[in-house]
C-alpha positions in Angstrom: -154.8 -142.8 -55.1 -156.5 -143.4 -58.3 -154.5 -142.2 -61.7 -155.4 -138.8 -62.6 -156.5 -139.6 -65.7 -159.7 -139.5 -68.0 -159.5 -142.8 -68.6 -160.0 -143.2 -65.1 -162.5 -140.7 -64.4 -164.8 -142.4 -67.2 -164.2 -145.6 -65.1 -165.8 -143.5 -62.4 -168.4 -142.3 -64.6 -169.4 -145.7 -65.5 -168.9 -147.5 -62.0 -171.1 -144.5 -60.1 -173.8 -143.2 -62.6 -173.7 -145.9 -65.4 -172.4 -143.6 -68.0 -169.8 -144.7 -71.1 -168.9 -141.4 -71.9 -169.0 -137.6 -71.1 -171.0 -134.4 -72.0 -169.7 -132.2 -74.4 -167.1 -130.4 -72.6 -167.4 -132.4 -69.2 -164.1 -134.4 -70.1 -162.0 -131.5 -70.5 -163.2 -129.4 -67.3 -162.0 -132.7 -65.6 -159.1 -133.4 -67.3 -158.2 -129.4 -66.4 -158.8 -130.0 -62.7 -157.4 -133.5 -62.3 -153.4 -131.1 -64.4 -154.4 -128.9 -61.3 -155.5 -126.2 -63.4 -157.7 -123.2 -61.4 -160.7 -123.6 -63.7 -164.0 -121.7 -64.6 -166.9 -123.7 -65.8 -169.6 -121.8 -68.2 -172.0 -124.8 -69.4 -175.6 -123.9 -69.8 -178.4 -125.0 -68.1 -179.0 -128.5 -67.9 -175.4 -128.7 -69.3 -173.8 -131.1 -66.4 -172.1 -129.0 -64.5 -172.3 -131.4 -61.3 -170.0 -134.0 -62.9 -167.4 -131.9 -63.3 -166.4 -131.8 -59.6 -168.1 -135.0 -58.7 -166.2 -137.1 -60.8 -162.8 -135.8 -59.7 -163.9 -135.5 -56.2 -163.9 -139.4 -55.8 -160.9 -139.8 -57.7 -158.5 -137.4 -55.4 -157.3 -138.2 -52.4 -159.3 -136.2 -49.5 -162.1 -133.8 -48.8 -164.0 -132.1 -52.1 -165.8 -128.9 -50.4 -168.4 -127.9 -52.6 -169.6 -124.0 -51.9 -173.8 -123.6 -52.9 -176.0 -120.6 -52.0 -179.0 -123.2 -52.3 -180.4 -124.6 -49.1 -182.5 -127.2 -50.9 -180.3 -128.0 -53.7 -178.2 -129.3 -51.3 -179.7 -131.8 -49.9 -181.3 -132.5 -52.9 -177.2 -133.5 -54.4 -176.6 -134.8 -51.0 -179.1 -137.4 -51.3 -178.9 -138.3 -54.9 -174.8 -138.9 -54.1 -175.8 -141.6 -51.3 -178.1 -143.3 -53.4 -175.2 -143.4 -55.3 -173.0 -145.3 -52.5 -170.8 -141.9 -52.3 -169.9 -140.8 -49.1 -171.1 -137.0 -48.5 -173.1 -134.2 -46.4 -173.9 -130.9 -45.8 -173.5 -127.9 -43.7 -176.1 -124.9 -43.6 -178.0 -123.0 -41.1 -180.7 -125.0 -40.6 -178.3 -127.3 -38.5 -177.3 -127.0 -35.1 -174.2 -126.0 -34.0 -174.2 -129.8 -32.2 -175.0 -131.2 -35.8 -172.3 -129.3 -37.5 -169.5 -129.9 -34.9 -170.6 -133.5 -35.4 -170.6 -133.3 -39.4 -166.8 -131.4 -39.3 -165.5 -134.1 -36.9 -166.6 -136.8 -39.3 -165.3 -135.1 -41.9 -162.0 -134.7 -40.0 -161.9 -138.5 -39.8 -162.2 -139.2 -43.5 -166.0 -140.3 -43.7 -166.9 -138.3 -46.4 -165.6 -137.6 -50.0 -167.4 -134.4 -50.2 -169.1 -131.8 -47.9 -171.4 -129.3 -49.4 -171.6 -125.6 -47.2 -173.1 -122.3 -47.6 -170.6 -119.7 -48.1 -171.5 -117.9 -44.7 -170.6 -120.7 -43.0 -166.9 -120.2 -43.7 -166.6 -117.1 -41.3 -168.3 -119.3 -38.4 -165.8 -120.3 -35.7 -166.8 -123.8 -36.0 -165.7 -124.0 -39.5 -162.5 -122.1 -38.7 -161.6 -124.5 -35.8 -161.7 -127.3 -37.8 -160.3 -126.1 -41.6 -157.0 -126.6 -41.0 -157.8 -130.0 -39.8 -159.8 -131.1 -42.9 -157.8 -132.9 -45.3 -159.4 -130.3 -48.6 -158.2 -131.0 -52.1 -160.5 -129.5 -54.0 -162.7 -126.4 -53.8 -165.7 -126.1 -55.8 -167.5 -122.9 -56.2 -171.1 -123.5 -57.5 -173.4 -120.9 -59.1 -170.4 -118.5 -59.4 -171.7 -115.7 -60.6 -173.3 -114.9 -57.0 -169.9 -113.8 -56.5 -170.6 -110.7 -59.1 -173.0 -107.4 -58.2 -173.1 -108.2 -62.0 -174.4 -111.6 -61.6 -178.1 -112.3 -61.6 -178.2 -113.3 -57.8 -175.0 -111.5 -55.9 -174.6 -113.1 -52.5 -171.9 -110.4 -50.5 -170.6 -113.8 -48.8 -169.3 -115.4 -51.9 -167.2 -112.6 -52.2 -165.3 -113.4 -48.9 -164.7 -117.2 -50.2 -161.0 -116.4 -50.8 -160.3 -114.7 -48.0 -162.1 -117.5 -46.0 -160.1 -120.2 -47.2 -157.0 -118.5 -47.5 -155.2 -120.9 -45.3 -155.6 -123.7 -47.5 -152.6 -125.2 -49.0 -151.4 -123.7 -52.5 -151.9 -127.4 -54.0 -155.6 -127.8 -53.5 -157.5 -127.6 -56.4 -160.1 -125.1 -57.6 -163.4 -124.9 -59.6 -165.8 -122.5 -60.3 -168.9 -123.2 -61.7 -171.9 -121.5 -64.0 -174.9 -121.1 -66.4 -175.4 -117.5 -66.4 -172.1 -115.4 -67.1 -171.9 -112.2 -68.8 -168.4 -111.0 -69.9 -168.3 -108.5 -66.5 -169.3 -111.3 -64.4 -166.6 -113.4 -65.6 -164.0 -110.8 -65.3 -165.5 -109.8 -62.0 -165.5 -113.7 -60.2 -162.3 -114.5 -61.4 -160.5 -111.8 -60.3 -162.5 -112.1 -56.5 -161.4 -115.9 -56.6 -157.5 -114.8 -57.5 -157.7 -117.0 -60.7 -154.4 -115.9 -62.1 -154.0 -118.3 -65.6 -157.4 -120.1 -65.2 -158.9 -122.7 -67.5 -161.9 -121.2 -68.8 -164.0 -124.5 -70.4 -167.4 -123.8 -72.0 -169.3 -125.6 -74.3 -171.1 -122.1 -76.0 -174.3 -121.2 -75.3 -175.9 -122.2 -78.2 -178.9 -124.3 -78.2 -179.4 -126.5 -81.4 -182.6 -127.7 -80.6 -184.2 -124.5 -79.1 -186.8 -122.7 -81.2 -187.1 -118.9 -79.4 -189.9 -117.4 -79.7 -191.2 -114.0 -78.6 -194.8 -112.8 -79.0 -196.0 -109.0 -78.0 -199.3 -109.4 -77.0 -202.0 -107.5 -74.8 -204.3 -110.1 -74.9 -202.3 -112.4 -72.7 -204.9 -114.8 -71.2 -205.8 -115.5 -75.0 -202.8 -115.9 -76.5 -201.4 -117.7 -73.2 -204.5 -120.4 -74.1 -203.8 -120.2 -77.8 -200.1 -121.0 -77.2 -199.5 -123.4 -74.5 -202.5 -125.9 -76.4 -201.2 -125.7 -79.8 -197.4 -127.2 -78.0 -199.1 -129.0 -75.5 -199.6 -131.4 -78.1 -195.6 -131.6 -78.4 -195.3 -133.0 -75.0 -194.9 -131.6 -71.3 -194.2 -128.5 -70.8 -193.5 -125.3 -68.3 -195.5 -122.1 -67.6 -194.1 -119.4 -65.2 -196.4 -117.1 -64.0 -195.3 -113.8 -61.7 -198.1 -114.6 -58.9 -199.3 -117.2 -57.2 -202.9 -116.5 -58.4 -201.6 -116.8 -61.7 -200.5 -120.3 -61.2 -203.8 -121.4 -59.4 -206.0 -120.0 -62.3 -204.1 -121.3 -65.1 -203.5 -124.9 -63.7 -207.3 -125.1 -63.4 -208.2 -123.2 -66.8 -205.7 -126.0 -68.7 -207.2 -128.8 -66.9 -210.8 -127.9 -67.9 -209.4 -127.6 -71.3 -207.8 -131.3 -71.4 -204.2 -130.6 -70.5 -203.8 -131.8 -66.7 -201.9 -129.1 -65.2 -201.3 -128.3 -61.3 -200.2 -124.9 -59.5 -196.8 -124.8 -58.0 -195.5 -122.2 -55.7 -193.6 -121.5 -52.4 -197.4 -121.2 -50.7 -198.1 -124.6 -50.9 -196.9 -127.4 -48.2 -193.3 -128.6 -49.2 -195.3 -132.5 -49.3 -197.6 -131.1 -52.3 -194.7 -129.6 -53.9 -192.6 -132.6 -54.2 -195.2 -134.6 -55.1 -196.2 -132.0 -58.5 -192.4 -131.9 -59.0 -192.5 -135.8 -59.0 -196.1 -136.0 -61.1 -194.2 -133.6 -64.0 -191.4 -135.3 -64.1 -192.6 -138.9 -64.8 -195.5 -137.6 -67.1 -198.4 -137.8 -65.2 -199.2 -134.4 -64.9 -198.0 -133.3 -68.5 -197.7 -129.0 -67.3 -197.0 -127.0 -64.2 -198.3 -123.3 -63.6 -195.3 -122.4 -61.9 -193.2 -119.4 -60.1 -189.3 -119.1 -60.5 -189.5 -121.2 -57.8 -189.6 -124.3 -60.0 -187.2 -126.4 -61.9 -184.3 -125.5 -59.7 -181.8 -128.8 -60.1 -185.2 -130.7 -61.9 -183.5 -133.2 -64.6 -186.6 -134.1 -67.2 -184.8 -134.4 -70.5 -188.1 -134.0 -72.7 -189.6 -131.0 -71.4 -190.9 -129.7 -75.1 -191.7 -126.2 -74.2 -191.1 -123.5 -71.2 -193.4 -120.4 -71.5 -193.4 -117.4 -69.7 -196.4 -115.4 -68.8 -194.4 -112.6 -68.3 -190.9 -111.0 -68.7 -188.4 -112.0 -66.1 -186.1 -109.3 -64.5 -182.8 -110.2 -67.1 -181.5 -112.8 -69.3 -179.6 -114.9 -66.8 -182.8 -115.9 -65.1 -185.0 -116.3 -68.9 -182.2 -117.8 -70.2 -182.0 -120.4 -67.3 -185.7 -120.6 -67.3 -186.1 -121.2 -70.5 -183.3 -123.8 -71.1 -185.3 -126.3 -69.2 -186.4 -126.9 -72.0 -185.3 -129.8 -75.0 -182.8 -131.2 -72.9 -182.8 -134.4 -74.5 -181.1 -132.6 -77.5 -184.5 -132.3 -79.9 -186.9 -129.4 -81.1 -188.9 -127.6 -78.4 -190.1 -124.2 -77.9 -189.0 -121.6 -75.0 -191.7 -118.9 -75.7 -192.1 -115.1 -74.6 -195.2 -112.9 -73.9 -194.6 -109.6 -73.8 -196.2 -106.4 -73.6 -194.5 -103.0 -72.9 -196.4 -102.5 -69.6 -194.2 -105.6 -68.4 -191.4 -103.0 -68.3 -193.1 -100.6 -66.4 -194.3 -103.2 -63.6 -190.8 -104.6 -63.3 -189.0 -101.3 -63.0 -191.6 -100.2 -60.5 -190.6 -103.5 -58.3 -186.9 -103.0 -58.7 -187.3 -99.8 -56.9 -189.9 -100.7 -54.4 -187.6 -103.4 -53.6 -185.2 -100.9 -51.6 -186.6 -100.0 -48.7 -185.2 -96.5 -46.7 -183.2 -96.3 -44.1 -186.3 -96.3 -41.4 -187.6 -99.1 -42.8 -184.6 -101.4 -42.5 -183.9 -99.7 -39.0 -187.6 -101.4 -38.2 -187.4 -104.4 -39.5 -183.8 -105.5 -38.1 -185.5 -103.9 -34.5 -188.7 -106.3 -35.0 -186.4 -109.3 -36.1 -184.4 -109.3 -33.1 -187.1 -108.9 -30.6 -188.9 -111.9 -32.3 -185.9 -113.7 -31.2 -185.4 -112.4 -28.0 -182.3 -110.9 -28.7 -180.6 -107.5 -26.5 -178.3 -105.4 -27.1 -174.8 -106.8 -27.8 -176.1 -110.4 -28.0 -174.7 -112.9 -30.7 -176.4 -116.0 -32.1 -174.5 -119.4 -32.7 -176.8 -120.4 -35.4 -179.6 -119.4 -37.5 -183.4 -120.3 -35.6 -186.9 -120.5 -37.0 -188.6 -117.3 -37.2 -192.2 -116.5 -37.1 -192.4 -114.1 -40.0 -196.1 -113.4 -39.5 -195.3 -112.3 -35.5 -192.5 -109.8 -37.2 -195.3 -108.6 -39.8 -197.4 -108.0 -36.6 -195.1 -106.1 -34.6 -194.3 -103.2 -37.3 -197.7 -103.2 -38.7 -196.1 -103.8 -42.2 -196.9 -106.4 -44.9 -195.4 -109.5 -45.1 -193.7 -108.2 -48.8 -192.6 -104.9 -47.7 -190.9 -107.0 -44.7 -189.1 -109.3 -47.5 -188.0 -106.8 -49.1 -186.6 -105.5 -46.3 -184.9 -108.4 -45.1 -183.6 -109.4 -48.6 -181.9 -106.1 -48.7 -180.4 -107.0 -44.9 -179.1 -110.1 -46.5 -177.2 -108.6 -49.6 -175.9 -106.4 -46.9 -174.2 -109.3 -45.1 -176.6 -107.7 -41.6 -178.5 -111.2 -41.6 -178.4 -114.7 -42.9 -181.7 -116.3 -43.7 -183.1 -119.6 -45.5 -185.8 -121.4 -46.2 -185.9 -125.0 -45.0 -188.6 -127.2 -47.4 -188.4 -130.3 -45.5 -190.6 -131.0 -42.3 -188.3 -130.8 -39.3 -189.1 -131.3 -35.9 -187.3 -129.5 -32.6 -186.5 -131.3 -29.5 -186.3 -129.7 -26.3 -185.3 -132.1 -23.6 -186.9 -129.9 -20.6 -185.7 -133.2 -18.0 -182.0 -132.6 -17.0 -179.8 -135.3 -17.9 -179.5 -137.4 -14.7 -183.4 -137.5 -14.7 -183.6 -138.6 -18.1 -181.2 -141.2 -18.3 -182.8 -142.7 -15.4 -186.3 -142.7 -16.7 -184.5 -144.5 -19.9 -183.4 -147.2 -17.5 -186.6 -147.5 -15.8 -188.9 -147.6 -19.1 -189.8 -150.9 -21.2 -187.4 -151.7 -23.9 -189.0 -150.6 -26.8 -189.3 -147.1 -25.3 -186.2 -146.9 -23.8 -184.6 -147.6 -27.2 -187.1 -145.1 -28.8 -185.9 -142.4 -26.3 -181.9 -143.4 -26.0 -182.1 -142.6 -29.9 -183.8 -139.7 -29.9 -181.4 -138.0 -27.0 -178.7 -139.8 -29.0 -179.5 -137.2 -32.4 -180.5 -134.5 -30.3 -177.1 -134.1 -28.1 -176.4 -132.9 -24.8 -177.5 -129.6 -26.5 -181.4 -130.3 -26.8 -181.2 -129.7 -22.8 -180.9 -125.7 -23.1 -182.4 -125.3 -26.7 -184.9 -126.3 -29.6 -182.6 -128.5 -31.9 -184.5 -129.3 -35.1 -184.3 -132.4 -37.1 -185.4 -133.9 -40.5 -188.5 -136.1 -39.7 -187.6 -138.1 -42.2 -184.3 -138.7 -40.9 -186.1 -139.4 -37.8 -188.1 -142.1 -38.7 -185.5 -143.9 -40.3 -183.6 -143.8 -37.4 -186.4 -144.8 -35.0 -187.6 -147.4 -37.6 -191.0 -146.1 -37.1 -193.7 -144.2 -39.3 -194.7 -140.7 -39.3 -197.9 -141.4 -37.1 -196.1 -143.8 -34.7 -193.2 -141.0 -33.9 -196.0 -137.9 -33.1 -198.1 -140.1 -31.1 -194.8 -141.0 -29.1 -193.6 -137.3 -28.7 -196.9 -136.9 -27.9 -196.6 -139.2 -24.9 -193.4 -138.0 -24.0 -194.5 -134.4 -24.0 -198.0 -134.4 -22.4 -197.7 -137.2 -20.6 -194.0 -138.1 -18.8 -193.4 -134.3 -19.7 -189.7 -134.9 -20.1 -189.4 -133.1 -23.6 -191.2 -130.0 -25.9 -191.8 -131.1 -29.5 -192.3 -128.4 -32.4 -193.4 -129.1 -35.8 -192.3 -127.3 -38.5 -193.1 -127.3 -41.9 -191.9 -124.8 -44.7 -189.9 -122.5 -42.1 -187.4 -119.4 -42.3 -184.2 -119.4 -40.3 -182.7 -116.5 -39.6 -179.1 -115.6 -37.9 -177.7 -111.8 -37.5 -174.2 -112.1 -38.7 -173.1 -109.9 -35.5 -174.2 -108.5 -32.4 -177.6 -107.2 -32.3 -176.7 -103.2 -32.1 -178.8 -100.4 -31.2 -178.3 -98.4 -34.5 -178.0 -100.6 -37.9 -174.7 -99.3 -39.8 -175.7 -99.8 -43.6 -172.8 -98.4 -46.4 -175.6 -96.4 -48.8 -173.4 -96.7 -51.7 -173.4 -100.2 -51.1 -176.7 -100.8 -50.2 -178.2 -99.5 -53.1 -176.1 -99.4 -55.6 -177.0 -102.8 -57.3 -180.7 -101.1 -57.9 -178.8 -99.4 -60.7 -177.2 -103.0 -62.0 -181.0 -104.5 -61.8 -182.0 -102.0 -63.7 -179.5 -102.7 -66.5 -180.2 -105.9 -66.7 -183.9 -105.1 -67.5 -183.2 -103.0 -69.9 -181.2 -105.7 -71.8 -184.1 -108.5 -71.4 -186.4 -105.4 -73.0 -184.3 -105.4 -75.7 -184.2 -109.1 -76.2 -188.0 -108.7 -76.2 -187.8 -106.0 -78.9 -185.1 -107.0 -81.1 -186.0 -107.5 -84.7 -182.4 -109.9 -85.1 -181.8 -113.3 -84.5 -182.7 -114.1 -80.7 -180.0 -116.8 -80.6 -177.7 -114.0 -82.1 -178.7 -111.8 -79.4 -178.3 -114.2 -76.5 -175.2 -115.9 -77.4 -173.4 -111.6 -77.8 -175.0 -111.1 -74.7 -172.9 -114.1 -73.1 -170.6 -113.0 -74.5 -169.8 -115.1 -77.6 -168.5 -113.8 -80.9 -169.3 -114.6 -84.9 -172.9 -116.2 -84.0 -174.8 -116.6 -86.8 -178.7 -116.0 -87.6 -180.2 -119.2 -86.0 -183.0 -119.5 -88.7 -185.6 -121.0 -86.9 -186.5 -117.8 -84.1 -190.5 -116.0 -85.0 -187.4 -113.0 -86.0 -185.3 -115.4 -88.8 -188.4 -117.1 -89.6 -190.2 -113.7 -90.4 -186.9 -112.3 -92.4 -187.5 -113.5 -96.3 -183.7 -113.0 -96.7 -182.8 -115.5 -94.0 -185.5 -117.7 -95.1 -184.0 -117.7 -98.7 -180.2 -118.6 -97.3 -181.8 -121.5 -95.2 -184.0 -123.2 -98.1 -183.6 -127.2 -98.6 -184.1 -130.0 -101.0 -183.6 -133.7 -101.0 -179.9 -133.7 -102.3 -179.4 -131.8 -99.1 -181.0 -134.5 -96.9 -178.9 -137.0 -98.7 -175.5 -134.7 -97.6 -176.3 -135.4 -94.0 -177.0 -138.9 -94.3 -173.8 -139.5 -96.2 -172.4 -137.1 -93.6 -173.7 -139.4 -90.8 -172.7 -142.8 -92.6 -169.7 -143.3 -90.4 -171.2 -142.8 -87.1 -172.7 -139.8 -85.2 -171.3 -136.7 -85.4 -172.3 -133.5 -83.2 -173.8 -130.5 -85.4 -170.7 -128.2 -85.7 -169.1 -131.6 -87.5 -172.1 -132.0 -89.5 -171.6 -128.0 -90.5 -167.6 -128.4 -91.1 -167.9 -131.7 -93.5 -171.0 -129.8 -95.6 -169.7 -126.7 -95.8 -172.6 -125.7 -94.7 -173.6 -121.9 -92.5 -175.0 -122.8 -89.3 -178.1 -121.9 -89.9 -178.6 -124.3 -93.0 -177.1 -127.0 -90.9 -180.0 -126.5 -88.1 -182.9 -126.0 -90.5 -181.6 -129.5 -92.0 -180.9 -131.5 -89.3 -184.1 -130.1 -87.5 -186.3 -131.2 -90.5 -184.6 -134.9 -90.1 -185.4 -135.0 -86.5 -189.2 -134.4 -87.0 -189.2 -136.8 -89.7 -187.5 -139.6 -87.5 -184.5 -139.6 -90.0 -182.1 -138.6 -87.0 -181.7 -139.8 -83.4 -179.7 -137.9 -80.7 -177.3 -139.1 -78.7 -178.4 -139.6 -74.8 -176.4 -136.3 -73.6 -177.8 -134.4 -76.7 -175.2 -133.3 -78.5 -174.6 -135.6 -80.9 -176.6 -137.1 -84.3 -176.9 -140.4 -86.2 -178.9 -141.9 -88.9 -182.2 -143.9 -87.5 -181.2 -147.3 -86.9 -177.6 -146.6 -88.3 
């Protein structure tokens, strides 16, 4: 086993991702897990967070089981890991139960380092079969505050994650990890996990480099043009709209106005989305119109400026939205525009958002009929549903049916997903003896073609759809898109030994139990978090509002003590007694660079060797950035003299 030491786990840093040395605060959330401390993680966004069970995870002996809510996140760190040469996968509900059986076996036998899972999948049989099998040494808990009705995005099954796991051994290790947590949501997730004398590390939620910015407004479209040109010219940036047809019309209005921009949203194919994602992130398209949708587990370090077209439901999401911003440490711009009706419109979604009784009755009724479900009858795993055939059988809309079946969720009645990747099912409609036959009759190419494709699809593919990446497919076949269609094709229309389906952007669905004739909902329960939602808009109308430092008001909210006026926000800037605290002259310039003289130092040094308030300090060291007097360090956290 490697030392348990942070010596060693920068050796790991280094040998895996090429880095000398850790984030601020990174170092000591590992050094607290490798002493076996229970430990709560509170970095903000774009803070690292994934390196703080990473790194350890390859350094202990055994399984690391990382716990996400995010389907495509997942994959996403699954993928990036094996580039890496680290050995790991993923559980979810868009795999078969064949897949996952397969996945937990492997796992059993030592081939991975770490295994990423929903949290429903803990309660499945499968899992439970196997847990006690699994060599686990550490848990990780990502996007903890799911586990909180106060958090931002409660998920009921990250509540059961202790109760799940309960038969692990008392020395395995556990981490929980955040952006977003409020002083309830911390209280709330660490008494759910049993954290009896955690380690909380955070490393504040203070943004040097951010400049917020909040402007009320009626006229949005003009000020939206007025705003998003003038810091344009700063670099690439971020605008969230609430609508689709907000994204379309302002991706076009910017790009007949010299800033290539391009829509993004959940409507367009998950092919066009990548490639926008990709486009933004190496600077060819310099903005995206975008929907919450965007920027999920997206690293681009300069992104100058994030604005939002209108108010999001709370701070945790604008907070996390707008931290996408200045991640490579310097000065950029999250910007607000408000207008009181924002309020209104919000508050009128939060309660349209919980349907009655009837309507959930219908829905859960339509759902399982679309999948063919009676009375009494369980499901194995989640399958593809048809959302527009649901839509058509209650004569609903599709967002009063989303609602509906969002609500169903929270309740723990249903499990759903959405899977971004093209998959394709495989139905082997030939029975077994037939097929392997045919295998041995056919010309080697195809019968090496079709051993591999039974091969992923299993025994299982003979009584069911199984669905599989594409892309995993043709890397496995060692042939192109067009070449594997055109040979389902064949195989389909022609030998008719298999059914192929196609899917593209696709929701999966599984009821948690037995279909039942009447759904049993707790009221209380059910809409009870309309009240918390509520709340929470409330407090992001008050950020809106505030005439006080936003940083102030952010950090309190957090729950952070003794911040002090930022002096850059439109509210510092537009005090005259803040502005007179934070003036600066040239003998001040010459503090920092003495300051600086024996190597970089991060800005709450620079503020304890000058004596300085912290907003003086940021007005001063912000002023030597633009100027190109300062760099920052790689990680952003750190400053030092240009060319010192």
């Amino acid at each position: 086993m490697t030392e348990l030491t942070l010596d060693s786990a920068r050796e790991v840093l280094k040998k895996y991702w090429g880095y000398d040395s850790f984030r601020k605060g990174q170092g000591q959330a590992i050094q607290s897990i490798l002493e076996g401390n229970q430990t709560l993680v509170l970095f903000p966004t774009g803070g690292g967070k994934s390196l703080c069970y990473q790194v350890p995870a390859l350094m202990l002996d055994g399984l690391t089981v990382v716990i996400s809510p995010l389907v495509a996140l997942m994959q996403d760190q699954v993928d990036q890991l094996k580039a890496l040469g680290v050995r790991a996968t993923f559980i979810n509900s868009t795999l078969s139960s064949y897949e996952v059986e397969q996945r937990l076996v492997n796992a059993r036998n030592g081939m991975y380092k770490m295994i990423y899972i929903a949290p429903e999948r803990l309660s499945t049989n499968l899992w439970k079969a196997e847990q006690s099998q699994l060599r686990i040494s550490m848990v990780a808990i990502d996007e903890a505050h799911c586990i909180s009705e106060w958090g931002h995005d409660f998920r009921p099954s990250y509540r059961n994650i202790r109760d799940e796991l309960e038969g692990l051994s008392s020395d395995v290790r556990w981490l929980a990890l955040t952006a977003t947590a409020t002083p309830e949501v911390r209280e709330d997730l660490l008494k759910s996990l049993r954290f009896k004398k955690p380690s909380v590390i955070t490393s504040g939620f203070k943004r040097e480099n951010l400049i917020w910015w909040v402007k009320q407004s009626d006229r949005k479209k003009s000020d939206i043009s007025k705003t998003v040109l003038k810091a344009a010219k700063m670099g690439s940036g971020i605008l969230y709209c609430s609508t689709r047809k907000d994204c379309e019309r302002y991706a076009e209005f910017f790009s007949g106005r010299g800033v290539p921009a391009k829509p993004y949203h959940a409507g367009l194919e998950p092919s066009k989305r990548e490639s926008i994602q990709r486009e933004w992130v190496t600077g060819k398209v310099p903005l995206v119109a975008a929907t919450n949708a965007f920027g999920m587990g997206i690293d681009k370090a300069d992104c100058r400026y994030v604005v939002h077209h209108s108010m999001p439901f709370s701070l945790e999401a604008y907070y996390q939205e707008a931290g996408r911003a200045g991640r490579d440490g310097k000065e950029s711009y999250p910007i607000l525009l408000f207008k009181e009706s924002d309020v209104d419109y919000l508050k009128q979604r939060i309660e349209k958002s919980y349907p009655d009784y009837q309507s959930l009755q219908k829905a859960y009724d339509a759902l399982c009929d679309e999948l063919e479900l009676a009375t009494g009858s369980e499901m194995e795993h989640a399958q593809p549903v048809d959302m527009n055939a649901v839509v058509r059988r209650i004569r609903t809309t599709a967002a009063k049916l989303g609602r509906a079946l969002e609500l169903l969720q929270r309740l723990g009645v249903i499990e759903m997903s959405t899977f971004e990747s093209q998959k394709i099912g495989i139905h082997f409609i030939a029975d077994s003896n037939y097929l392997l036959q045919f295998i041995s009759e056919s010309p080697t190419r195809k019968a090496e073609f079709l051993d591999t494709l039974y091969r992923q699809a299993g025994p299982k593919s003979h009584s069911e759809f199984i669905y599989l990446k594409e892309k995993y497919l043709i890397e496995k076949l060692q042939v192109n898109k067009n070449q594997l269609r055109k040979s389902l094709n064949v195989f389909e229309s022609q030998d008719k030994i298999l059914q192929a389906q196609y899917l593209e952007e696709t929701r999966f669905v599984k009821l948690m139990e037995a279909r039942s004739a009447r759904l049993h909902i707790d009221h209380d329960k059910a809409y009870s978090y309309e009240k918390i939602l509520l709340k929470k808009l409330h407090y992001m109308h008050r950020y809106a509002v505030t005439k006080k430092c936003r940083e102030v008001f952010l950090r309190s909210y957090f729950g952070e003590t003794g911040a002090e006026p930022c002096g850059t926000c439109d509210n510092c800037t537009r005090n005259s007694s803040v502005n007179s605290a934070i003036s600066f002259n040239k003998a001040d310039i010459a503090v920092v660079k003495e300051t600086l003289k024996g190597g970089q130092k991060s800005a709450s040094e620079i503020k304890r060797e000058t004596g300085w308030k912290g907003a003086k300090c940021k007005k001063v060291v912000s002023y030597m950035l633009r100027e190109n007097i300062l760099t920052v360090s790689e990680d952003g956290t750190a400053y030092s003299l240009k060319g010192g």
